[in-house]
Backbone and ligand atoms as CSV (ligand in chain L), in Angstrom:
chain,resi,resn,atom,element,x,y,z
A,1,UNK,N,N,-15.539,-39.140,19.926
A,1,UNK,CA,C,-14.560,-38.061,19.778
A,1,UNK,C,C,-15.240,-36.699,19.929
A,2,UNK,N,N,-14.618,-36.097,20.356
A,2,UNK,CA,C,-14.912,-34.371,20.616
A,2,UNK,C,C,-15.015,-33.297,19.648
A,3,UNK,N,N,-15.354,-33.248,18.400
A,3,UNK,CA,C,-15.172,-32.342,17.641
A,3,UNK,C,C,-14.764,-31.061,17.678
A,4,UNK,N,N,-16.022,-30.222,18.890
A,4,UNK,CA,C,-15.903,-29.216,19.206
A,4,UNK,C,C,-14.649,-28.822,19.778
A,5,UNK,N,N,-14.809,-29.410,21.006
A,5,UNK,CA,C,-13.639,-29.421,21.847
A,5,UNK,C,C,-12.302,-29.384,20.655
A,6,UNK,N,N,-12.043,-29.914,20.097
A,6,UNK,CA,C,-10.934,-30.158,18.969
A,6,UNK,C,C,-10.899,-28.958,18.344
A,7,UNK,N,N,-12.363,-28.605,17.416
A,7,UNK,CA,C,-12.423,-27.408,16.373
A,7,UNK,C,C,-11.775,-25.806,17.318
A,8,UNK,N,N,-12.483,-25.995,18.588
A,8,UNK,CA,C,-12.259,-24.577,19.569
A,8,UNK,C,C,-11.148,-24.540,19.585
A,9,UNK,N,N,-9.955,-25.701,19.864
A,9,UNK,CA,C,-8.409,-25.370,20.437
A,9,UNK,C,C,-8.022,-24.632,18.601
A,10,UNK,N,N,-8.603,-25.269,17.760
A,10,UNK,CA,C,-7.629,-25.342,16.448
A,10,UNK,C,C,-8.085,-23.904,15.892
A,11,UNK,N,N,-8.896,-23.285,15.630
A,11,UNK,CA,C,-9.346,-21.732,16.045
A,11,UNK,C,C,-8.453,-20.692,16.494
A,12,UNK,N,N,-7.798,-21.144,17.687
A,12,UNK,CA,C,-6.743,-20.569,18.325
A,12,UNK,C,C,-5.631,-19.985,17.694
A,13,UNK,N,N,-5.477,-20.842,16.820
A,13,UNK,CA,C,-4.110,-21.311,15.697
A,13,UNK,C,C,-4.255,-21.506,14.381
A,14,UNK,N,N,-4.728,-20.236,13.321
A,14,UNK,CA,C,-5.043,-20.008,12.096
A,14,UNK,C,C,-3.410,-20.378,11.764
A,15,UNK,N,N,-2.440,-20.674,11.873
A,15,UNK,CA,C,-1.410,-21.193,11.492
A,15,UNK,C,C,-0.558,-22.180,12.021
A,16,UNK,N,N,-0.987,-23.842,11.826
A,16,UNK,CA,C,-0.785,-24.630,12.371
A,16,UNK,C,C,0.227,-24.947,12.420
A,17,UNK,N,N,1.251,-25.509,11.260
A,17,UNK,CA,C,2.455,-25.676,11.495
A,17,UNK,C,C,3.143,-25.203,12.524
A,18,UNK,N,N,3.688,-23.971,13.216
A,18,UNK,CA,C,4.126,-23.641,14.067
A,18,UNK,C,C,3.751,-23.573,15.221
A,19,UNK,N,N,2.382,-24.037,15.381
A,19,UNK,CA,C,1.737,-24.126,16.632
A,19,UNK,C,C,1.646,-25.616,17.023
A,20,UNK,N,N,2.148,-26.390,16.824
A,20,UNK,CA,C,1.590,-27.806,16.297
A,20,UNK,C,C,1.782,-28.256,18.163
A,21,UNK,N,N,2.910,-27.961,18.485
A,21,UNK,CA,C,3.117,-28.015,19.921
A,21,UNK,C,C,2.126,-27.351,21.033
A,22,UNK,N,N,1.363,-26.484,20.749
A,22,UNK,CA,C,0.828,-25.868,21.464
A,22,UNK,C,C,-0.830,-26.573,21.363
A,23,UNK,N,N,-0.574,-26.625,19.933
A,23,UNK,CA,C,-2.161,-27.154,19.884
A,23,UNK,C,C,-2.496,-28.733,20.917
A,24,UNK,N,N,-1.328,-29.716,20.451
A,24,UNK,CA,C,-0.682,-30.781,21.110
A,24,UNK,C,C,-0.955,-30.344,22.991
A,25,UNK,N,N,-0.262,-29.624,23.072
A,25,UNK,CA,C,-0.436,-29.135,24.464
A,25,UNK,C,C,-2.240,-29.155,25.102
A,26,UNK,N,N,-2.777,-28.231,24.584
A,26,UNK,CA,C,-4.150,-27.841,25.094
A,26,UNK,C,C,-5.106,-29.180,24.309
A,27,UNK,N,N,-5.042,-29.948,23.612
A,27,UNK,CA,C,-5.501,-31.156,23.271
A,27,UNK,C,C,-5.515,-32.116,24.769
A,28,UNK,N,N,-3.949,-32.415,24.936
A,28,UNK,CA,C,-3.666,-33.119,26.378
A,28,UNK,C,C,-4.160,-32.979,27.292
A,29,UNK,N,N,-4.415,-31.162,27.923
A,29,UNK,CA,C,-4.718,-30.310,28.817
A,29,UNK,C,C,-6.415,-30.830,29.162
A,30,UNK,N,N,-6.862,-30.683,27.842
A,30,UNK,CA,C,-8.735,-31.233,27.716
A,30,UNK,C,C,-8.434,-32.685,28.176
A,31,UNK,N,N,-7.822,-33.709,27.153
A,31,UNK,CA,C,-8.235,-34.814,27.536
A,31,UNK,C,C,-7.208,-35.798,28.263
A,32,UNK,N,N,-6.175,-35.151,28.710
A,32,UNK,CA,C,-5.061,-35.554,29.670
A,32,UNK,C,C,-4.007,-36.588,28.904
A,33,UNK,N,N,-4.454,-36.958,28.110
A,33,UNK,CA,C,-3.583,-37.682,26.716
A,33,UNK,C,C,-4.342,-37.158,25.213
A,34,UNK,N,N,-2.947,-37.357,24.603
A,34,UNK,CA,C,-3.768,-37.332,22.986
A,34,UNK,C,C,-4.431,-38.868,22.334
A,35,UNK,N,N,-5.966,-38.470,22.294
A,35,UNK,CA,C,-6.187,-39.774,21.722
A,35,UNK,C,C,-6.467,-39.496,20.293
A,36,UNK,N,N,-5.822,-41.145,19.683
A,36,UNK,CA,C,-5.671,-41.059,18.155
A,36,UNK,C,C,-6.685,-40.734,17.983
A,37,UNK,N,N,-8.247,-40.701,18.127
A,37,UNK,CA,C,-8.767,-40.015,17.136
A,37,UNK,C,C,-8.994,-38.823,16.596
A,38,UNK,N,N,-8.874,-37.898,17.962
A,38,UNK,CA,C,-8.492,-36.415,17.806
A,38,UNK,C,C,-7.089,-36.454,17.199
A,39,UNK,N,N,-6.011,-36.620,17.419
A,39,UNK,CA,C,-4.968,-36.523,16.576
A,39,UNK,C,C,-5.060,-36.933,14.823
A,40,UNK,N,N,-5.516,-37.772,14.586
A,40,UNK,CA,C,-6.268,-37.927,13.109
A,40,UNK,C,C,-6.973,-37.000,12.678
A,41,UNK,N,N,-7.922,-36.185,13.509
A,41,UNK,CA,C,-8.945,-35.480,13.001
A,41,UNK,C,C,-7.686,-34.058,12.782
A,42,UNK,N,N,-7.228,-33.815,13.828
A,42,UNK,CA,C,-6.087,-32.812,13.877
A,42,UNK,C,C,-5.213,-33.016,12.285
A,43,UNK,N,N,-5.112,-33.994,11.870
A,43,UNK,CA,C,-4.314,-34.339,10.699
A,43,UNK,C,C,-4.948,-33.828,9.272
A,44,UNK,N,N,-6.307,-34.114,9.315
A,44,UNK,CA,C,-7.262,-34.501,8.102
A,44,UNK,C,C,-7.059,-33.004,8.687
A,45,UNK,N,N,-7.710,-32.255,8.943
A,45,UNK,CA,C,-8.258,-30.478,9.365
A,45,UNK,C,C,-7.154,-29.667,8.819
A,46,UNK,N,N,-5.750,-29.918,9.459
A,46,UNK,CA,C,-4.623,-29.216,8.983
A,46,UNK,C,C,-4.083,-29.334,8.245
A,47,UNK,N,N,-4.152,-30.965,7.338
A,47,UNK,CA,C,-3.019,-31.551,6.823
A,47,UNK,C,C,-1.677,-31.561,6.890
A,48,UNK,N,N,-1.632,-31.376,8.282
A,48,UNK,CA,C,0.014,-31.769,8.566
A,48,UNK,C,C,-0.591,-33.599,9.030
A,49,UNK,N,N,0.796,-34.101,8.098
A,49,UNK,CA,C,0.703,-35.525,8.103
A,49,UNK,C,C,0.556,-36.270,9.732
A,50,UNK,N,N,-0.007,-37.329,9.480
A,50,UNK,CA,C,-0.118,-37.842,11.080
A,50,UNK,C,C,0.717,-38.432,11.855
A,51,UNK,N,N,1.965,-38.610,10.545
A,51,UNK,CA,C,3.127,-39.124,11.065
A,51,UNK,C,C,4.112,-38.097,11.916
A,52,UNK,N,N,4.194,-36.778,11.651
A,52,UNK,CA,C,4.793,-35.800,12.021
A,52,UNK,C,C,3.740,-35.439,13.435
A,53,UNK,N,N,2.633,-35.431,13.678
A,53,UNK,CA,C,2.134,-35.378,14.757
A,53,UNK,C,C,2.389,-36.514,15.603
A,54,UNK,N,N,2.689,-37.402,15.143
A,54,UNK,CA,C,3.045,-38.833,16.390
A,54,UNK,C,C,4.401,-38.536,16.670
A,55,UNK,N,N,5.166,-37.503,15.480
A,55,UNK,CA,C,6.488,-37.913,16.014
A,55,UNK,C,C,6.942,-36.732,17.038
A,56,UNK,N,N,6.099,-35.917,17.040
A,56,UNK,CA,C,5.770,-34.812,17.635
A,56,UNK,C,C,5.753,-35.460,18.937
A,57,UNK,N,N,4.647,-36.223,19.512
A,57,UNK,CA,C,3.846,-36.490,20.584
A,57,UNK,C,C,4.994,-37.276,20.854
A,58,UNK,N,N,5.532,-38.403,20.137
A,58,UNK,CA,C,7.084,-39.506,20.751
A,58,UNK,C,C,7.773,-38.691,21.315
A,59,UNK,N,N,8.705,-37.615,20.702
A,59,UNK,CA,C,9.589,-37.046,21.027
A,59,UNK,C,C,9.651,-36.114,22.457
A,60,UNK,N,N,8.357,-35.922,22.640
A,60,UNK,CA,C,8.694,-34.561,24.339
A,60,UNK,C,C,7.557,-35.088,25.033
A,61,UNK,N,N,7.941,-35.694,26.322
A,61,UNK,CA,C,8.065,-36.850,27.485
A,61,UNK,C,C,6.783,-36.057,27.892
A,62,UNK,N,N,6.720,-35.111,27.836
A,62,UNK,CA,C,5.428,-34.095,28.539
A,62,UNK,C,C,3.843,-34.761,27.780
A,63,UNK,N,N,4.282,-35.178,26.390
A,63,UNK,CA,C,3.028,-35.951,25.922
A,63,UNK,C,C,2.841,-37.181,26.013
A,64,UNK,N,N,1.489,-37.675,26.017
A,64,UNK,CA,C,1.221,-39.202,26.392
A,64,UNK,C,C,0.065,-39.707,25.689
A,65,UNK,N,N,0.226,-40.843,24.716
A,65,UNK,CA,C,-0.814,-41.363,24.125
A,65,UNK,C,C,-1.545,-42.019,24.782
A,66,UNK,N,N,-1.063,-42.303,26.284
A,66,UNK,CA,C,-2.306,-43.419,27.104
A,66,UNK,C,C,-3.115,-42.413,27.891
A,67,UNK,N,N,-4.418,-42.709,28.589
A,67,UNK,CA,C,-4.775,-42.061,29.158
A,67,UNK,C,C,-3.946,-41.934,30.632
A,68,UNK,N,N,-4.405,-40.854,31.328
A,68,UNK,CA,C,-3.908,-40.621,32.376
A,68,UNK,C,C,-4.943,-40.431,33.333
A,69,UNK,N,N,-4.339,-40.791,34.722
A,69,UNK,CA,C,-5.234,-40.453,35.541
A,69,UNK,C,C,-5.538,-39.122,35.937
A,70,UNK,N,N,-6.682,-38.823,36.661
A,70,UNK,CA,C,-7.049,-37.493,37.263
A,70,UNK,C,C,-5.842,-36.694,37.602
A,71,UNK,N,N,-5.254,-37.859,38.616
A,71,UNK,CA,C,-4.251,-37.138,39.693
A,71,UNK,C,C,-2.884,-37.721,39.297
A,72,UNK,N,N,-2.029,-36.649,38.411
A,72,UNK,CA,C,-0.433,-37.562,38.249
A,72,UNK,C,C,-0.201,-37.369,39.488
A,73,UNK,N,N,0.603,-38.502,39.777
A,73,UNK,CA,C,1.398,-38.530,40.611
A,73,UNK,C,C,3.080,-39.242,40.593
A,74,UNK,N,N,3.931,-37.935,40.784
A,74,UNK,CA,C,5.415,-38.145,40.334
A,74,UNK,C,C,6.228,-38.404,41.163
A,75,UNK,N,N,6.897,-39.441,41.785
A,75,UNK,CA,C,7.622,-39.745,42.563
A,75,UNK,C,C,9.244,-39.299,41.824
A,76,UNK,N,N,9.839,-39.043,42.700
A,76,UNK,CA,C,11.471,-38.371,42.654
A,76,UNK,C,C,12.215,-39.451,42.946
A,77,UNK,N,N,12.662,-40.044,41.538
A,77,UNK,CA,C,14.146,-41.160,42.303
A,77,UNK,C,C,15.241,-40.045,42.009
A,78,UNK,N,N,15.403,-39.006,42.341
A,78,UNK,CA,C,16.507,-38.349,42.093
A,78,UNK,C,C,17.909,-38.974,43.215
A,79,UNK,N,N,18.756,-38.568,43.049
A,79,UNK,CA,C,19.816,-38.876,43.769
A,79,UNK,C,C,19.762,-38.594,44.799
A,80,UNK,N,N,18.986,-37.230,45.469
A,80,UNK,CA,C,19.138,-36.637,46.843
A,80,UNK,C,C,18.167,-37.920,47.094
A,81,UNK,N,N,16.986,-37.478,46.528
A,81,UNK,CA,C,16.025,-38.703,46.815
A,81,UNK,C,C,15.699,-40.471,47.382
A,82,UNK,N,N,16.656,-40.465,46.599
A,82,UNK,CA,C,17.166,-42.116,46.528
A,82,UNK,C,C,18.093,-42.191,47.782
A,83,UNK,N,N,18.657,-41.301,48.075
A,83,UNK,CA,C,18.982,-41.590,49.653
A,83,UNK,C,C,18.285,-41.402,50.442
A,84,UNK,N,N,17.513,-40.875,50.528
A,84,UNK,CA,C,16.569,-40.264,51.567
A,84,UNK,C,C,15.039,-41.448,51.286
A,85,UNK,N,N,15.275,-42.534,50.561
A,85,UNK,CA,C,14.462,-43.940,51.150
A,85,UNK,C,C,13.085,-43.271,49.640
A,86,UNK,N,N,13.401,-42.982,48.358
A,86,UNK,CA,C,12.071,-42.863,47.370
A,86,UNK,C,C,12.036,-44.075,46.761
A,87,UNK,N,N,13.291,-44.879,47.131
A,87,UNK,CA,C,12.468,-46.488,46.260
A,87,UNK,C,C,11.120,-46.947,47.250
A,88,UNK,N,N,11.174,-46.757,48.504
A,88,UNK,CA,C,10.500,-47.562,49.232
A,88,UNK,C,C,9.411,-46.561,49.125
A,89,UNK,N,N,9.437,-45.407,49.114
A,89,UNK,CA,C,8.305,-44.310,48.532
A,89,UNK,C,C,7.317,-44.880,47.691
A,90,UNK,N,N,8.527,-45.179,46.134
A,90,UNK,CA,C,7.385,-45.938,44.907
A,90,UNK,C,C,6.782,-46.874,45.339
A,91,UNK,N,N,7.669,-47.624,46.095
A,91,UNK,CA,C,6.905,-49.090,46.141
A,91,UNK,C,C,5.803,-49.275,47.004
A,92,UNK,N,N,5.251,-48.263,48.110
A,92,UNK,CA,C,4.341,-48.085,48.569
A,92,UNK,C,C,3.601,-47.133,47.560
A,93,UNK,N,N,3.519,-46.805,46.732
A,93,UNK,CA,C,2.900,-45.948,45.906
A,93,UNK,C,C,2.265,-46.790,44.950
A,94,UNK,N,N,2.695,-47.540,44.320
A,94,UNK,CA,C,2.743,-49.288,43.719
A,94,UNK,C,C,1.822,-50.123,44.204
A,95,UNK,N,N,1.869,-49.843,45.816
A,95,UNK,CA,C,1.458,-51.154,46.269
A,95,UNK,C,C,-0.286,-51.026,46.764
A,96,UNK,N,N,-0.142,-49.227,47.369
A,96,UNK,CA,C,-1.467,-48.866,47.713
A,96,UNK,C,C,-2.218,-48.879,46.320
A,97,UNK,N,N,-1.717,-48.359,44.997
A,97,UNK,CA,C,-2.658,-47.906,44.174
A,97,UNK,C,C,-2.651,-49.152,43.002
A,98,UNK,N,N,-2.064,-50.067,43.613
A,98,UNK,CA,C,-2.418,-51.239,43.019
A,98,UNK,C,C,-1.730,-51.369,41.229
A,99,UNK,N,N,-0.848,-50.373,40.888
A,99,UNK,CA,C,-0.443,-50.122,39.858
A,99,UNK,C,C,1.233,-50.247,39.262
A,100,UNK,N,N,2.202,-50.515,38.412
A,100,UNK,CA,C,3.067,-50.165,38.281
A,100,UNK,C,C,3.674,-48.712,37.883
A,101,UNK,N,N,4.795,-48.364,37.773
A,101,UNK,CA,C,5.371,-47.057,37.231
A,101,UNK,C,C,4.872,-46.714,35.803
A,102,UNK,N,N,4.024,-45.673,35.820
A,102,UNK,CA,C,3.952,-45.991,34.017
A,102,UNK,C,C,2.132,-45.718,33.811
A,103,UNK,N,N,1.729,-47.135,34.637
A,103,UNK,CA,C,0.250,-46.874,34.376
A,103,UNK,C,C,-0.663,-46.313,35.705
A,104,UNK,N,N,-1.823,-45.835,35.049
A,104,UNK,CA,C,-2.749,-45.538,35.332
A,104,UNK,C,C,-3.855,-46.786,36.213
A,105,UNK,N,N,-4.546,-46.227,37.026
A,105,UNK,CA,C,-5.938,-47.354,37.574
A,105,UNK,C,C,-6.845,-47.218,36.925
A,106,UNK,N,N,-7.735,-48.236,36.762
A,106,UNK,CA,C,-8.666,-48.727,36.251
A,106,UNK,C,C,-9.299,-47.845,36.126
A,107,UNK,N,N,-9.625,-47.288,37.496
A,107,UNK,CA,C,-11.162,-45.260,37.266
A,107,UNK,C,C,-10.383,-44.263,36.916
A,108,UNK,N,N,-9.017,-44.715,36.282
A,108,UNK,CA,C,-8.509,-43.347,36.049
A,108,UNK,C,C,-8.484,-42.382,36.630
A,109,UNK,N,N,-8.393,-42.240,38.397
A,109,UNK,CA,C,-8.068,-41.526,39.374
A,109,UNK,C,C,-6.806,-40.951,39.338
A,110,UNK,N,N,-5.769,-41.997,39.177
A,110,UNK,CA,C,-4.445,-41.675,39.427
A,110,UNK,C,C,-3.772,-42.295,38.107
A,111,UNK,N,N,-2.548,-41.315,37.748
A,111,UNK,CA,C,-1.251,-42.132,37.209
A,111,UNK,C,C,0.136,-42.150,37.900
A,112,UNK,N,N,0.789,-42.858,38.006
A,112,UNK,CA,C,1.805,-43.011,38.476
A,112,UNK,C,C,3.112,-42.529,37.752
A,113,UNK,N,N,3.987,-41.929,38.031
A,113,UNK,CA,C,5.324,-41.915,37.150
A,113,UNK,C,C,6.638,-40.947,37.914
A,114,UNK,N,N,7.737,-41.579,37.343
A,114,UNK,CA,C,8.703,-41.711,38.607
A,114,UNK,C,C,9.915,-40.129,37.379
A,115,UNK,N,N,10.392,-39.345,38.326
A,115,UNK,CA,C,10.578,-38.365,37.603
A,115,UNK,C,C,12.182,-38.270,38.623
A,116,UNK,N,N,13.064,-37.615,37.678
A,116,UNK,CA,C,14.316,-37.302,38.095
A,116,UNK,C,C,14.662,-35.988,38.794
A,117,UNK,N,N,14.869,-35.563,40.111
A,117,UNK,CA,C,14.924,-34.182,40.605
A,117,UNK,C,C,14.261,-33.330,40.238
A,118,UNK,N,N,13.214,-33.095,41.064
A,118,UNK,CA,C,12.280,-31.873,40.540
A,118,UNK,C,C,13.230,-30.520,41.244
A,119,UNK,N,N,14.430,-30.317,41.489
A,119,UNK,CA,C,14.807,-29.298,42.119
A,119,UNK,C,C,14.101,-29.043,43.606
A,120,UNK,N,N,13.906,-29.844,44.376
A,120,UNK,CA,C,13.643,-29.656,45.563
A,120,UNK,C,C,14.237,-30.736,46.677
A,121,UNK,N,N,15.962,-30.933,46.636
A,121,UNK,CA,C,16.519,-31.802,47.177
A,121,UNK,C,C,16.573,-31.570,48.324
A,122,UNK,N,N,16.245,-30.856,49.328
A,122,UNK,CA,C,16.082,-30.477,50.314
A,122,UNK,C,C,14.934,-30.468,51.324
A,123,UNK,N,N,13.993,-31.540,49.994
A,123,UNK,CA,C,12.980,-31.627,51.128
A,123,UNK,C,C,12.080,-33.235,50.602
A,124,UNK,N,N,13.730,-34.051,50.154
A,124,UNK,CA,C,13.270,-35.144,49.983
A,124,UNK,C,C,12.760,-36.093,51.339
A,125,UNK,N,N,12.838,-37.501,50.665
A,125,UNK,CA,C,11.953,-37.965,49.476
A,125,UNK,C,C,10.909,-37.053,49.271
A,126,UNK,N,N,10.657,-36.216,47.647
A,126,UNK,CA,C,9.642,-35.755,47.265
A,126,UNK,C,C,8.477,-36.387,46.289
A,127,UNK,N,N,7.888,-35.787,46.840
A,127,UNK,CA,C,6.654,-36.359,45.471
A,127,UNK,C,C,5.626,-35.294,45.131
A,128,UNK,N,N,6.019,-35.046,43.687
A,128,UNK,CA,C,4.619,-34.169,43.307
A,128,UNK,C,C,3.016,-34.782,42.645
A,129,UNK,N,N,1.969,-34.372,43.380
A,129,UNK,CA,C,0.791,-34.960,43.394
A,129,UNK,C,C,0.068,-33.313,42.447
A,130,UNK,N,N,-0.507,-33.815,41.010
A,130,UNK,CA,C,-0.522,-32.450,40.443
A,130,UNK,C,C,-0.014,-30.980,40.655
A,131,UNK,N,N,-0.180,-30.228,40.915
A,131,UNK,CA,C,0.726,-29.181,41.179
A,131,UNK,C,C,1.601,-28.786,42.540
A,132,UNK,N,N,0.607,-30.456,43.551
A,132,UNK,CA,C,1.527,-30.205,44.943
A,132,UNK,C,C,2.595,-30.399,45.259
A,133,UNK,N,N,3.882,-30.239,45.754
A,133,UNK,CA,C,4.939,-30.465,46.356
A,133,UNK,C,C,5.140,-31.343,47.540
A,134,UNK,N,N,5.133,-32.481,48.117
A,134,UNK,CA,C,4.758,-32.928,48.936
A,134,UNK,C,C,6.108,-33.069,49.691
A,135,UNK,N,N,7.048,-32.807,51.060
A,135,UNK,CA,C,8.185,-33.463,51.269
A,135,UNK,C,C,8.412,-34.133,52.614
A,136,UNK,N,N,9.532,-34.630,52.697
A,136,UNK,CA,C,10.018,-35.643,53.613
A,136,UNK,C,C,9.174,-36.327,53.571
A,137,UNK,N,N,8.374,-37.132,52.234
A,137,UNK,CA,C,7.533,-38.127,52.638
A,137,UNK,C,C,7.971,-39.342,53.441
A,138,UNK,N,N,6.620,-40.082,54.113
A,138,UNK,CA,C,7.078,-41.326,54.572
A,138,UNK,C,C,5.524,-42.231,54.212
A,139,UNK,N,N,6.721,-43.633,54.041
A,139,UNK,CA,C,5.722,-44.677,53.266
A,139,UNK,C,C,4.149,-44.782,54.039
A,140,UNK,N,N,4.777,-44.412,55.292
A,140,UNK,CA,C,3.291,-44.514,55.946
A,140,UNK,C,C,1.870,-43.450,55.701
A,141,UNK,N,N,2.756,-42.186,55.120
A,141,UNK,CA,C,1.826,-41.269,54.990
A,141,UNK,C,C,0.803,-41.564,53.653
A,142,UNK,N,N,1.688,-42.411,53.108
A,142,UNK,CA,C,1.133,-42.386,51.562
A,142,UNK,C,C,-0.502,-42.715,51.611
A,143,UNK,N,N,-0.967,-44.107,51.993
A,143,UNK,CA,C,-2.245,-44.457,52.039
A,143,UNK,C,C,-2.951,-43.153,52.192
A,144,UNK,N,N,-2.986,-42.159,53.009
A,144,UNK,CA,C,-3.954,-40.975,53.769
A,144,UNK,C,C,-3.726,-39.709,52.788
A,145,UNK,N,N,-2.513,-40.144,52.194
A,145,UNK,CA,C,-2.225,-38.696,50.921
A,145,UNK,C,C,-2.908,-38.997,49.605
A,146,UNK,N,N,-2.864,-39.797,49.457
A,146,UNK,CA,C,-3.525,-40.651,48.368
A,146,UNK,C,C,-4.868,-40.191,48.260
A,147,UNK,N,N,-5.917,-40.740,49.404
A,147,UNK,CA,C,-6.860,-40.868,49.922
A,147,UNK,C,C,-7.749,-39.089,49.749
A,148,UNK,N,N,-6.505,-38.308,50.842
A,148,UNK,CA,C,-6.936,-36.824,49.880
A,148,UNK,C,C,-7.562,-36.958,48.676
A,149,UNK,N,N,-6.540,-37.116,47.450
A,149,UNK,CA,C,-6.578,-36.602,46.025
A,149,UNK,C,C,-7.975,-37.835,46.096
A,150,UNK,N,N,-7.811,-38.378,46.283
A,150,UNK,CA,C,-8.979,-39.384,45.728
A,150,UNK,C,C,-10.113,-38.530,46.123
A,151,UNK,N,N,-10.690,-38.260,47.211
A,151,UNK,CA,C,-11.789,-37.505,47.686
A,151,UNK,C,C,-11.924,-36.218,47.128
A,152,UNK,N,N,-10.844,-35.781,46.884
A,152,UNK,CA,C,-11.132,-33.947,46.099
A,152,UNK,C,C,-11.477,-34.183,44.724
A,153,UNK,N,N,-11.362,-35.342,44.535
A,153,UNK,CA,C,-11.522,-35.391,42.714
A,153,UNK,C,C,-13.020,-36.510,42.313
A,154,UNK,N,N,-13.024,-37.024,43.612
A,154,UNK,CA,C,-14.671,-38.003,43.462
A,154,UNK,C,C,-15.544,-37.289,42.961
A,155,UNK,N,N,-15.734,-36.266,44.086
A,155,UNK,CA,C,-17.202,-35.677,43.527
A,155,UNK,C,C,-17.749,-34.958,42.770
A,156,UNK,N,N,-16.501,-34.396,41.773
A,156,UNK,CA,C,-16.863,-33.623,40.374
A,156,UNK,C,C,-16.226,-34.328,39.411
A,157,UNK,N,N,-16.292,-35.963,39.829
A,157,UNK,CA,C,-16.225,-36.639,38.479
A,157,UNK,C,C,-17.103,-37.155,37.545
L,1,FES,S1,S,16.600,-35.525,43.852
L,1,FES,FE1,FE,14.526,-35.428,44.387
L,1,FES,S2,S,14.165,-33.311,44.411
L,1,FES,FE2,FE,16.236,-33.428,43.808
């Protein structure tokens, strides 16, 4: 576990209770999920109970107790989407990265997860690959888009 890393975010926030989300936030941000043991340590430090921090982390979809990969990657079954061929999107997304909806690969390169209209119906099937926008994908492109993020993120791992 990270102490530091932990003690620096909590510093930030001489008044935890109301920050509890934020702290939650930049916890994730460092280690891309909250892992229980920093969230425990977060508990014992503040004494806000650990139950109210899990229920914290359950409740807003933005947090994740599993790890995540390097590179989310969010496929759009939105409605525009779903006509415009994003099942067959996932399922090449599935099939190259060897993973279901949900989890992560083994090197923790990538996570997978399937998201409802990002507001860009106009340039479906979309998929956002960390902060990219990617559109009119096609299943064929996927292997070589993939392949990108994989290479930009190898060599400062
Ligand atoms: S439905 Fe996919 S961007 Fe709107």
């Amino acid at each position: 576990m990270d102490v530091a890393a932990v003690d620096s975010i909590l510093t930030k926030y001489p008044e935890t209770k109301g920050n509890l989300i934020s702290i939650l936030h930049e916890v994730q941000n460092r280690f891309r999920y909250l892992p229980e043991e920093e969230l425990r340590y977060i508990s014992k430090k503040t004494g806000v109970p650990i139950t109210q921090i899990y229920s914290i982390a359950n409740f807003y979809n933005r947090f994740t107790l599993e790890p995540r990969g390097k590179n989310r990657v969010c496929v759009c079954l939105g409605t525009a989407c779903h006509v415009k061929g994003a099942e067959r999107i996932m399922n090449e997304m599935e099939r190259v990265l060897g993973i279901n909806t949900g989890e992560s690969t083994d090197d923790l390169s990538f996570s997978l997860e399937e998201v409802r209209c990002i507001g860009a119906c106009s340039l479906a099937p979309a998929v956002v690959i960390n902060e990219d926008t990617h559109s009119k994908v096609t299943p064929k492109q996927i292997g070589q888009l993939l392949k990108k993020y994989q290479q930009t993120s190898s060599p400062k791992a």
